[in-house]
PDB file of N, CA, C and O in Angstrom:
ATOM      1  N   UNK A   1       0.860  -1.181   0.000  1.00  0.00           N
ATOM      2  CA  UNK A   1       0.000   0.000   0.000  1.00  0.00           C
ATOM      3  C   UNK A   1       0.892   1.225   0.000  1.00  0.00           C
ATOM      4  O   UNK A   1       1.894   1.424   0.687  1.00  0.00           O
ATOM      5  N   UNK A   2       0.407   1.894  -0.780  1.00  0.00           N
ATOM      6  CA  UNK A   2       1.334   3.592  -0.621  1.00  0.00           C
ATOM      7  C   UNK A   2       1.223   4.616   1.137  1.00  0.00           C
ATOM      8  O   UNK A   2       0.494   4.412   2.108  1.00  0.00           O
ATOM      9  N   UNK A   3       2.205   5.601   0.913  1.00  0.00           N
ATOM     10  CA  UNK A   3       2.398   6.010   2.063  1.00  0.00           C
ATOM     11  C   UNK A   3       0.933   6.904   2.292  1.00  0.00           C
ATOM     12  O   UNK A   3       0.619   7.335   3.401  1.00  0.00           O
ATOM     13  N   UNK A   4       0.275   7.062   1.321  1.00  0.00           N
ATOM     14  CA  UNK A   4      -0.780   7.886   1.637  1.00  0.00           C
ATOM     15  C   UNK A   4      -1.975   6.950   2.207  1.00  0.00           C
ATOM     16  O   UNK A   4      -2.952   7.678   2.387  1.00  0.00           O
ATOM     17  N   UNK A   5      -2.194   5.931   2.474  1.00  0.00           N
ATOM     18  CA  UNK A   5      -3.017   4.931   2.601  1.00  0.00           C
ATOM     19  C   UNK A   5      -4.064   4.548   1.588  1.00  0.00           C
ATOM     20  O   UNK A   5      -4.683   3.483   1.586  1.00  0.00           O
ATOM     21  N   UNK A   6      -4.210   5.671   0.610  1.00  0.00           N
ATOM     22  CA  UNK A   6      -5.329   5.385  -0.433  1.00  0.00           C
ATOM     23  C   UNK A   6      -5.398   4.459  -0.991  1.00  0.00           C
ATOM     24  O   UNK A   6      -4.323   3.890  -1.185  1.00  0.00           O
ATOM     25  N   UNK A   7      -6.554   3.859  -1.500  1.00  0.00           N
ATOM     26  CA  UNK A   7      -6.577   2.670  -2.766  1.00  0.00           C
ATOM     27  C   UNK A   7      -7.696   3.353  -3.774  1.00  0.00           C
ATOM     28  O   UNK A   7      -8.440   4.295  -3.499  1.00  0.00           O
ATOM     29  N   UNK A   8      -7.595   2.484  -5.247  1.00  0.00           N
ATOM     30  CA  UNK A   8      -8.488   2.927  -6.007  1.00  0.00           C
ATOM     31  C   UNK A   8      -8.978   1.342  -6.434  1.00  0.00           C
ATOM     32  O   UNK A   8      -8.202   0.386  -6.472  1.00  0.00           O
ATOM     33  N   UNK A   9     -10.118   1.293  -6.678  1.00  0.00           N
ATOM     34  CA  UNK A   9     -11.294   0.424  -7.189  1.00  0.00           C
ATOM     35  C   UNK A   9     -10.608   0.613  -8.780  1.00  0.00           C
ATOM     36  O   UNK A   9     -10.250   1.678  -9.282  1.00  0.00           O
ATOM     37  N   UNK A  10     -10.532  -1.000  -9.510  1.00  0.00           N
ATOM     38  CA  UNK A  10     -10.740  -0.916 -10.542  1.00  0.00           C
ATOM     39  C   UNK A  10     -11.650  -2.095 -10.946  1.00  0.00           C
ATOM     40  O   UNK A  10     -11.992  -3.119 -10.355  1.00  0.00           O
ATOM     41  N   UNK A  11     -11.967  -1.491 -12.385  1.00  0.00           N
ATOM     42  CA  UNK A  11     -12.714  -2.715 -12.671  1.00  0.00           C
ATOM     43  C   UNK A  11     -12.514  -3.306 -14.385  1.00  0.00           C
ATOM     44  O   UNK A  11     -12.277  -2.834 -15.497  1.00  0.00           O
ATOM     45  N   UNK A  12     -12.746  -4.455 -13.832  1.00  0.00           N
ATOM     46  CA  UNK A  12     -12.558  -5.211 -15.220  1.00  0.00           C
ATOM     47  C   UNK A  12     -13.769  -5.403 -16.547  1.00  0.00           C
ATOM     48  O   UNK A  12     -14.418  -6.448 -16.576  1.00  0.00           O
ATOM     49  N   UNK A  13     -13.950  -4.557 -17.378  1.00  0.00           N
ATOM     50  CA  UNK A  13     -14.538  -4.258 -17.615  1.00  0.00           C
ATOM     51  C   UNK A  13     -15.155  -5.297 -19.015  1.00  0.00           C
ATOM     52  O   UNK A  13     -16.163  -4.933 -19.620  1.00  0.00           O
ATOM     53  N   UNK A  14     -14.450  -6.524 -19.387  1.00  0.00           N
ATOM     54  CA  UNK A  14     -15.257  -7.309 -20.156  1.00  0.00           C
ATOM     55  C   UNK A  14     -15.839  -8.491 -19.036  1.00  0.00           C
ATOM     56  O   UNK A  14     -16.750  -9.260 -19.343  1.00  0.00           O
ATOM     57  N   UNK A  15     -15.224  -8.506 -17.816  1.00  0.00           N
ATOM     58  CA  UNK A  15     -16.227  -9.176 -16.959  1.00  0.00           C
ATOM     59  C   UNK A  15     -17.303  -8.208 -16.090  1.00  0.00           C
ATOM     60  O   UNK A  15     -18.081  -8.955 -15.496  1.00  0.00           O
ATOM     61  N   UNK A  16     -17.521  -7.169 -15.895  1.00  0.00           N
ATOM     62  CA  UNK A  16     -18.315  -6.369 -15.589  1.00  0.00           C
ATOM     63  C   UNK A  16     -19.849  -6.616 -16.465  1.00  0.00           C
ATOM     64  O   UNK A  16     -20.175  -6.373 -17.627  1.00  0.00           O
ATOM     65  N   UNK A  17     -20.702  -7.315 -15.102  1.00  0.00           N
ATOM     66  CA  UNK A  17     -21.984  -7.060 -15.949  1.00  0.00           C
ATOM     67  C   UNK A  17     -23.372  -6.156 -15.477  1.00  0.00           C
ATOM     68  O   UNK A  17     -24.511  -6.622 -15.513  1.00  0.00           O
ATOM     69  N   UNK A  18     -23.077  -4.962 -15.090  1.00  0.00           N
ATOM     70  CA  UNK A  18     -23.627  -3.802 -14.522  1.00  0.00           C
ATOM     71  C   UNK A  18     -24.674  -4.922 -13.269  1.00  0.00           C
ATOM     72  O   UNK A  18     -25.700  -5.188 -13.897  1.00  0.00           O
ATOM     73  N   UNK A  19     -24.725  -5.349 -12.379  1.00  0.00           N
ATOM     74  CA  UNK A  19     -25.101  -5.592 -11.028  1.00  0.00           C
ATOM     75  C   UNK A  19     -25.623  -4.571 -10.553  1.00  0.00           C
ATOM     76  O   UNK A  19     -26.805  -4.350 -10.288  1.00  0.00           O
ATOM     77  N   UNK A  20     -24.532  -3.804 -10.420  1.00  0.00           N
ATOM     78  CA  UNK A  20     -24.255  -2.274  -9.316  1.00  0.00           C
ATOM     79  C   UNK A  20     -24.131  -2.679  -8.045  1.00  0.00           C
ATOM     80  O   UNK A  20     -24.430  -1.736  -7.312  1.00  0.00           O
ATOM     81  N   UNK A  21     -23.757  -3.870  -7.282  1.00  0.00           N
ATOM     82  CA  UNK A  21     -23.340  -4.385  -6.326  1.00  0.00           C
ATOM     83  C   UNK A  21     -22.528  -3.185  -5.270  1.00  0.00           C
ATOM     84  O   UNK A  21     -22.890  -2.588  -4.255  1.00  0.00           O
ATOM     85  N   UNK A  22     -20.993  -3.194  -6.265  1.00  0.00           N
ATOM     86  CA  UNK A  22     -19.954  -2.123  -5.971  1.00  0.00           C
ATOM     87  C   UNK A  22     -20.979  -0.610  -5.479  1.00  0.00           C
ATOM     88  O   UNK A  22     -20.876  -0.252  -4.306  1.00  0.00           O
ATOM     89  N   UNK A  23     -21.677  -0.013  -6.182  1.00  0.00           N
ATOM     90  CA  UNK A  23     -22.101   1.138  -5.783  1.00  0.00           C
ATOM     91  C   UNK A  23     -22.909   0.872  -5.180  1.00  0.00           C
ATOM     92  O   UNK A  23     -23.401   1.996  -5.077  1.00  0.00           O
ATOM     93  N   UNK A  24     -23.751   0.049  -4.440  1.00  0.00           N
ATOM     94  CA  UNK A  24     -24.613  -0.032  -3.066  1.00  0.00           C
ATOM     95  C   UNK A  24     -23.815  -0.209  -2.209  1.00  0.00           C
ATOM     96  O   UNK A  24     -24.103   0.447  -1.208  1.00  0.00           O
ATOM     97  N   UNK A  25     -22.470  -1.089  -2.057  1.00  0.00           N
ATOM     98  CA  UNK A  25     -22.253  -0.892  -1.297  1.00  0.00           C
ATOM     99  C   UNK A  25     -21.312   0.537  -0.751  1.00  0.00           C
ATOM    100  O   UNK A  25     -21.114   1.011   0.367  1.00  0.00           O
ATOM    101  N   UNK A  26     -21.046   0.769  -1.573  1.00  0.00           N
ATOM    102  CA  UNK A  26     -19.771   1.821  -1.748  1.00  0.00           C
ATOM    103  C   UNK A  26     -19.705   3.422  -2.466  1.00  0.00           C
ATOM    104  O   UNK A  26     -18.698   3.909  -2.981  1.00  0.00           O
ATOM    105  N   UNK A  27     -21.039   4.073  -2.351  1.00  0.00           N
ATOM    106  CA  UNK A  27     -21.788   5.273  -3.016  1.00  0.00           C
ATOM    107  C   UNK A  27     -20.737   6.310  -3.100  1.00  0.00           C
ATOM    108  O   UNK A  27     -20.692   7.159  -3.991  1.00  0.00           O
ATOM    109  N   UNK A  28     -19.819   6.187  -2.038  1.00  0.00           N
ATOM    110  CA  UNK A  28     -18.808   7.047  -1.620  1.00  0.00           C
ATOM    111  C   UNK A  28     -17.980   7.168  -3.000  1.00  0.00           C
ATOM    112  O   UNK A  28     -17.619   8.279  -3.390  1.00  0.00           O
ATOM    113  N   UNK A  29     -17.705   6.065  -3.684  1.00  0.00           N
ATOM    114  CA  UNK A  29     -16.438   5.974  -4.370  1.00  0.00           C
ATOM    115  C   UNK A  29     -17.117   5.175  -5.416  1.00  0.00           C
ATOM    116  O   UNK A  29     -16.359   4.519  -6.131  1.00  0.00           O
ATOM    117  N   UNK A  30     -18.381   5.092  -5.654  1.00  0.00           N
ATOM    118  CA  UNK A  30     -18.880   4.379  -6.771  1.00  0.00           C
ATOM    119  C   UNK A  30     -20.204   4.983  -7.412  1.00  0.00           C
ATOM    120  O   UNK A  30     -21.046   5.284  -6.566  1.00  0.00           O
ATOM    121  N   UNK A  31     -20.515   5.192  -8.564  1.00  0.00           N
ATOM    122  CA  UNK A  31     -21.802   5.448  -8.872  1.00  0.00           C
ATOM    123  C   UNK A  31     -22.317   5.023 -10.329  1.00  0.00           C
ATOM    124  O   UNK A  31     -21.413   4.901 -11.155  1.00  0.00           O
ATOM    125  N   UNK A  32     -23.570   4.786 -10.764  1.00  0.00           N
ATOM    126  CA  UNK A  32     -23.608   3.808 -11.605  1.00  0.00           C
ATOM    127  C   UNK A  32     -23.721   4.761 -13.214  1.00  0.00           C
ATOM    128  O   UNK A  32     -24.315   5.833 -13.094  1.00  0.00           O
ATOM    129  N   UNK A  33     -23.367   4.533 -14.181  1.00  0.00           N
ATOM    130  CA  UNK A  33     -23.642   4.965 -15.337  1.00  0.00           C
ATOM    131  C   UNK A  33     -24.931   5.061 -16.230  1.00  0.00           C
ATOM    132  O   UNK A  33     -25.430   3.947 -16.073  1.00  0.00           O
ATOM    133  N   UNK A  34     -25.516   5.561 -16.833  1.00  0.00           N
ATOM    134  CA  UNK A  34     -26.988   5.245 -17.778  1.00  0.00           C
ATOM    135  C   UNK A  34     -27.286   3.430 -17.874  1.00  0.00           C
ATOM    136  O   UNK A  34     -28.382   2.905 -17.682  1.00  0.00           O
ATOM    137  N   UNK A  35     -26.334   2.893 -18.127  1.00  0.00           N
ATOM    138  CA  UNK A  35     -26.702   1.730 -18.440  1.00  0.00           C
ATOM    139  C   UNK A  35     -26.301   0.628 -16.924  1.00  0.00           C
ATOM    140  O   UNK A  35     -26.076  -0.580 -16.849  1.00  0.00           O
ATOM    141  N   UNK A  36     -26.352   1.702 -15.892  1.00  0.00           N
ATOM    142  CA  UNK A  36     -25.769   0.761 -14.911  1.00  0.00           C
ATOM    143  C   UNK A  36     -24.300   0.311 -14.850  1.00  0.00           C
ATOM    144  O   UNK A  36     -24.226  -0.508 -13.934  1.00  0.00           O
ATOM    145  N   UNK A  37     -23.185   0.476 -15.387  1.00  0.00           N
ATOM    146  CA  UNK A  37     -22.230   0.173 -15.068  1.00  0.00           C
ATOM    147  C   UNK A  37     -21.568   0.942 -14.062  1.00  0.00           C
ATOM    148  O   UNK A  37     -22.033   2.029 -13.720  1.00  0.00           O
ATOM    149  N   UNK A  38     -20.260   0.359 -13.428  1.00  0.00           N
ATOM    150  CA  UNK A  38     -19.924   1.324 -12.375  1.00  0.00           C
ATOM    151  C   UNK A  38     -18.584   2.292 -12.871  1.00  0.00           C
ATOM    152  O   UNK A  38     -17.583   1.985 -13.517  1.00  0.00           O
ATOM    153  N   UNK A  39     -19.172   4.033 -12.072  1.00  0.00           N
ATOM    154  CA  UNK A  39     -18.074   4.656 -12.553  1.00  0.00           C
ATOM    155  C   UNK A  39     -17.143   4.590 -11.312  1.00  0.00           C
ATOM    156  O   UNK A  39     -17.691   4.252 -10.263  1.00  0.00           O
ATOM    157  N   UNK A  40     -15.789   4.870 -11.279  1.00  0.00           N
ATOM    158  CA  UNK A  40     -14.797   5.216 -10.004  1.00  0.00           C
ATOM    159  C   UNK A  40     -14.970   6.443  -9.493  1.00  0.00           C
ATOM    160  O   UNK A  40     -13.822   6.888  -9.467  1.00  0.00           O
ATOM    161  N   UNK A  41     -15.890   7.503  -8.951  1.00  0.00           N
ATOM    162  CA  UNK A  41     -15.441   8.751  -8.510  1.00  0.00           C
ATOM    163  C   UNK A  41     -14.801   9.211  -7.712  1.00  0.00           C
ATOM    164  O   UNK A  41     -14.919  10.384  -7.357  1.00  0.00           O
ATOM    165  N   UNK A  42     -13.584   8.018  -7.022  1.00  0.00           N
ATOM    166  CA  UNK A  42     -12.848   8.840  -5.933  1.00  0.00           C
ATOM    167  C   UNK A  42     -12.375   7.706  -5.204  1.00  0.00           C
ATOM    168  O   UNK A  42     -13.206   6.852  -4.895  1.00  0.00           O
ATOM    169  N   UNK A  43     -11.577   7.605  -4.987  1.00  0.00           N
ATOM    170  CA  UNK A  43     -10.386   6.723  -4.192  1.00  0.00           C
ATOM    171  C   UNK A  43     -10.798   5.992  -3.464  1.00  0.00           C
ATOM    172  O   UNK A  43     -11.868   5.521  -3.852  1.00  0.00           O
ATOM    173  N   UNK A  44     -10.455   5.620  -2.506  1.00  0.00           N
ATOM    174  CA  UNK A  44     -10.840   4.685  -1.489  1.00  0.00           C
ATOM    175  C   UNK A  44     -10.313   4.838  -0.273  1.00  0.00           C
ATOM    176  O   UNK A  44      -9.336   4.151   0.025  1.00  0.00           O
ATOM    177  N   UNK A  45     -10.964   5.948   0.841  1.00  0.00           N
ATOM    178  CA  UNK A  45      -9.792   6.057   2.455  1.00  0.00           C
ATOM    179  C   UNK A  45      -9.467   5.152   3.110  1.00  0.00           C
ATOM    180  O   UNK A  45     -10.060   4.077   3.022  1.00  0.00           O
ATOM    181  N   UNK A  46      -8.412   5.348   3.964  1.00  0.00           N
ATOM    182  CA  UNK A  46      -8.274   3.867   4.547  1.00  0.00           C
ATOM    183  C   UNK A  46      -9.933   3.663   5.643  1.00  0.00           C
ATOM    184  O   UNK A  46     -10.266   2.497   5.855  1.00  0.00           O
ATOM    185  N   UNK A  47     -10.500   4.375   6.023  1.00  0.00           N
ATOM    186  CA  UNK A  47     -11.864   4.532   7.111  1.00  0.00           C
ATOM    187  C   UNK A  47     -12.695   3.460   5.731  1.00  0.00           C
ATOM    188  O   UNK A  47     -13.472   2.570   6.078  1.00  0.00           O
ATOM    189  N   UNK A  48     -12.441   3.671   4.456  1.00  0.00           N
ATOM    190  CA  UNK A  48     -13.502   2.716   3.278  1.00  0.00           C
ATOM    191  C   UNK A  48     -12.950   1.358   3.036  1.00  0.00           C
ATOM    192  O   UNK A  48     -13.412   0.606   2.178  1.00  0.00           O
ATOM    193  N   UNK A  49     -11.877   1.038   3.869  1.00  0.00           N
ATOM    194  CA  UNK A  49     -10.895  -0.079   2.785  1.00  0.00           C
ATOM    195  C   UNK A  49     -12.161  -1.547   3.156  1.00  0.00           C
ATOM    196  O   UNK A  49     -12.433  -2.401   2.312  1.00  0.00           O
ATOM    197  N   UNK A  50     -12.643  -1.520   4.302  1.00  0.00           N
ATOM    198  CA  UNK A  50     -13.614  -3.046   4.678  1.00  0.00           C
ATOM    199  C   UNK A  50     -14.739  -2.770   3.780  1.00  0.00           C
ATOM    200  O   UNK A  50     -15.519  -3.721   3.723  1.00  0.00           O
ATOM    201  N   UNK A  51     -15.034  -1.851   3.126  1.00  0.00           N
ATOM    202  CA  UNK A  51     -16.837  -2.053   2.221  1.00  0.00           C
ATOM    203  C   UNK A  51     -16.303  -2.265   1.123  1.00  0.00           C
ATOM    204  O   UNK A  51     -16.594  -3.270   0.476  1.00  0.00           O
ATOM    205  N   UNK A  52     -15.134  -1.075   0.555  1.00  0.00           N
ATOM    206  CA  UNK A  52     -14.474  -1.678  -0.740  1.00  0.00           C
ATOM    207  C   UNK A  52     -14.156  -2.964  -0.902  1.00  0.00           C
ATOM    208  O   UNK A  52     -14.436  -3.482  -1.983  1.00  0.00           O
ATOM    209  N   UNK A  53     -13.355  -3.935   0.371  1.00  0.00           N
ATOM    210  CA  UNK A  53     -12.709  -5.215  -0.015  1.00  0.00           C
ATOM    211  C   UNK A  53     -14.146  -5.766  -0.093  1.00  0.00           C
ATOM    212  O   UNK A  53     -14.470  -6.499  -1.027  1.00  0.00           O
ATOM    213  N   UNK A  54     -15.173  -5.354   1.064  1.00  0.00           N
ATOM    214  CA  UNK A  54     -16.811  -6.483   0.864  1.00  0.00           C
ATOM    215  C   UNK A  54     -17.612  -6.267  -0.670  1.00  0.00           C
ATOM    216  O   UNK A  54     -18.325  -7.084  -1.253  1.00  0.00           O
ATOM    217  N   UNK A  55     -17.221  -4.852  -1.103  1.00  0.00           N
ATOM    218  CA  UNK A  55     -17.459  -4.424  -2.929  1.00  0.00           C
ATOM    219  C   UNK A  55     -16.910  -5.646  -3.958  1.00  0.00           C
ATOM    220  O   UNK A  55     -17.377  -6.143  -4.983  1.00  0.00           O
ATOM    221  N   UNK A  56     -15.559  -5.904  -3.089  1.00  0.00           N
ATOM    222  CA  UNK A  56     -14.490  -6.770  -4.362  1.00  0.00           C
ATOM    223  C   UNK A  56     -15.538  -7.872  -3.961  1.00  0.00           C
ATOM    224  O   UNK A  56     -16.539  -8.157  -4.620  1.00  0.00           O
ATOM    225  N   UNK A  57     -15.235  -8.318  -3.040  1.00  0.00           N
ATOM    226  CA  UNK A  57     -16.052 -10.387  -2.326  1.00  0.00           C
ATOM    227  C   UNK A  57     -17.137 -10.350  -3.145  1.00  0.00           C
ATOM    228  O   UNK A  57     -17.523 -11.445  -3.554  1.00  0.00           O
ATOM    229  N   UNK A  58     -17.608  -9.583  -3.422  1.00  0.00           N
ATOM    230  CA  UNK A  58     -19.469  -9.282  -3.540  1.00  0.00           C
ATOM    231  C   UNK A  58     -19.492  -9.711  -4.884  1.00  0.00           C
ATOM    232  O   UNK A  58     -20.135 -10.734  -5.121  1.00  0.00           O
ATOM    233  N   UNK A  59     -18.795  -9.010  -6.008  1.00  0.00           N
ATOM    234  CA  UNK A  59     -18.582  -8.764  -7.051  1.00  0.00           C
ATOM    235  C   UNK A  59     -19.086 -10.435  -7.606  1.00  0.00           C
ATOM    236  O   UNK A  59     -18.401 -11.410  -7.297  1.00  0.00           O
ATOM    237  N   UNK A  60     -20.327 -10.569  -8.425  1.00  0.00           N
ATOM    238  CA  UNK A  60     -20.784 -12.194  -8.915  1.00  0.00           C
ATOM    239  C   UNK A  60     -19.654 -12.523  -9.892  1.00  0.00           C
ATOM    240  O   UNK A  60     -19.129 -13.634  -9.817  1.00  0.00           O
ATOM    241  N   UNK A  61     -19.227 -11.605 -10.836  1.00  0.00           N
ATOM    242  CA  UNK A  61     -18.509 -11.736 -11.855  1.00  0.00           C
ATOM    243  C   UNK A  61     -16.969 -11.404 -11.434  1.00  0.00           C
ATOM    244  O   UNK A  61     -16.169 -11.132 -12.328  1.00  0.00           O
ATOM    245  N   UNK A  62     -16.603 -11.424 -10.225  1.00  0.00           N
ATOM    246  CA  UNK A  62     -14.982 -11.204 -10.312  1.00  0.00           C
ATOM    247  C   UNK A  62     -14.829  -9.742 -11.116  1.00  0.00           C
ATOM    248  O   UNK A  62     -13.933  -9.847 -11.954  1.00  0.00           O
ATOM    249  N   UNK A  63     -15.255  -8.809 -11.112  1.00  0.00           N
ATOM    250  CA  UNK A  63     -14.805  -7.488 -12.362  1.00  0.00           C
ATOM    251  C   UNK A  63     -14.258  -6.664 -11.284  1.00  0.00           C
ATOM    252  O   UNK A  63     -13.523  -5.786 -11.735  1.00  0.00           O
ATOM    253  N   UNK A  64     -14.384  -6.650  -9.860  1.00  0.00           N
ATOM    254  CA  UNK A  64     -13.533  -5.611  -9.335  1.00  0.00           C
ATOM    255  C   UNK A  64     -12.851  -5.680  -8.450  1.00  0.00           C
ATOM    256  O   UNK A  64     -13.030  -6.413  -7.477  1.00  0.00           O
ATOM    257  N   UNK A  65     -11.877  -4.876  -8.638  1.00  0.00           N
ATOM    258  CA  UNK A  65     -10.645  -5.138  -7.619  1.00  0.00           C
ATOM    259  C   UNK A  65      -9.981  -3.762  -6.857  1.00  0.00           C
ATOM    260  O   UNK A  65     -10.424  -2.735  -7.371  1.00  0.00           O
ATOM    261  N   UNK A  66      -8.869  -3.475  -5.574  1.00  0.00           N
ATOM    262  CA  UNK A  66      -8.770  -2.784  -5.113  1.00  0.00           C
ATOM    263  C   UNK A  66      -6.998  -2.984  -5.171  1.00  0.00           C
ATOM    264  O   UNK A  66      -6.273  -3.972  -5.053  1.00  0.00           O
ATOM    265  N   UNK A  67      -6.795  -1.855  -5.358  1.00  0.00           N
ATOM    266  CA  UNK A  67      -5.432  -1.648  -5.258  1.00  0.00           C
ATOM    267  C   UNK A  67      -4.641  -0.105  -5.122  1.00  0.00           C
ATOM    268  O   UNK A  67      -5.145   0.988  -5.382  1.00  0.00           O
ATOM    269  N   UNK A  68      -3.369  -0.359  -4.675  1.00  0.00           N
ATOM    270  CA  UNK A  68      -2.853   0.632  -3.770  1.00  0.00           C
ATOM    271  C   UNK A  68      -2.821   1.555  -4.676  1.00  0.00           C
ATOM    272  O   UNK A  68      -2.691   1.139  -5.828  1.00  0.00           O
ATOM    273  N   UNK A  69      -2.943   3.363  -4.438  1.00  0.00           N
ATOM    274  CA  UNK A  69      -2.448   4.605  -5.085  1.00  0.00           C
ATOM    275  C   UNK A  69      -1.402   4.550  -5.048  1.00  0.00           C
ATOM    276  O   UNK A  69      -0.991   4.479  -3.890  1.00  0.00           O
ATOM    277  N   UNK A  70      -0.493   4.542  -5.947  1.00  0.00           N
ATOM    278  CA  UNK A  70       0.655   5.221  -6.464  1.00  0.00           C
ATOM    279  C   UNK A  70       1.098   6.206  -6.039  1.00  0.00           C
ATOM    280  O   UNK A  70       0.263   7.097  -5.882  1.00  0.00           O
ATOM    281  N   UNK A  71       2.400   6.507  -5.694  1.00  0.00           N
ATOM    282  CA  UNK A  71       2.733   7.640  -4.536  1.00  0.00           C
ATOM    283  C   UNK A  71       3.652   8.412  -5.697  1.00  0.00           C
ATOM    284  O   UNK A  71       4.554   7.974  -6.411  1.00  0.00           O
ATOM    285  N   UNK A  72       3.057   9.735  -5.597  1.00  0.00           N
ATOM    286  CA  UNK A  72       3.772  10.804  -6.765  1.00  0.00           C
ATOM    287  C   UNK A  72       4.858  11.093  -6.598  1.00  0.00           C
ATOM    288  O   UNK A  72       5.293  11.430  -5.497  1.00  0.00           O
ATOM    289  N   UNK A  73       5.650  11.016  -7.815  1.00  0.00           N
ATOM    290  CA  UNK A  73       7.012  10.962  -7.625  1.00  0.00           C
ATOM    291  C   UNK A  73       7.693  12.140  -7.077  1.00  0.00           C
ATOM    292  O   UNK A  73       7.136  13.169  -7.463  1.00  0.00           O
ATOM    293  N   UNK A  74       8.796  12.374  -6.242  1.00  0.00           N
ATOM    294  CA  UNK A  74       9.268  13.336  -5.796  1.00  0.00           C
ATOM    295  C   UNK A  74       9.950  15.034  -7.036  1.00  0.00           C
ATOM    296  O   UNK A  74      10.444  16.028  -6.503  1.00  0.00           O
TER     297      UNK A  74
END
């Protein structure tokens, strides 16, 4: 994990089959598109990291995953 604690939600998007799982549980950092798919609007704090990882578990199709922010280079 980076020094900032953040993570970002990604998703895999030919296994993505708009559910909206991720954004019920996770409104904070998820919201759904016209057709229901999920967009990313915003990182993941470490206070979000247990709904995000229960977002990933949840996920029927395996399409999303959580991983560390990248720490900007000096």
């Amino acid at each position: 994990m980076s020094g900032s604690g953040l993570r970002r939600l990604k998703v895999d998007w030919p296994a993505c089959r708009a559910r909206g799982l991720c954004a019920e549980l996770l409104p904070e950092a998820v919201s759904l598109d016209e057709w229901g798919y999920p967009v990313v609007t915003a990182d993941v704090t470490p206070e979000q990291v247990a709904l995000a990882q229960e977002a990933v578990l949840s996920c029927p199709h395996v399409a999303l995953r959580l991983v560390a922010v990248p720490e900007p280079p000096l």
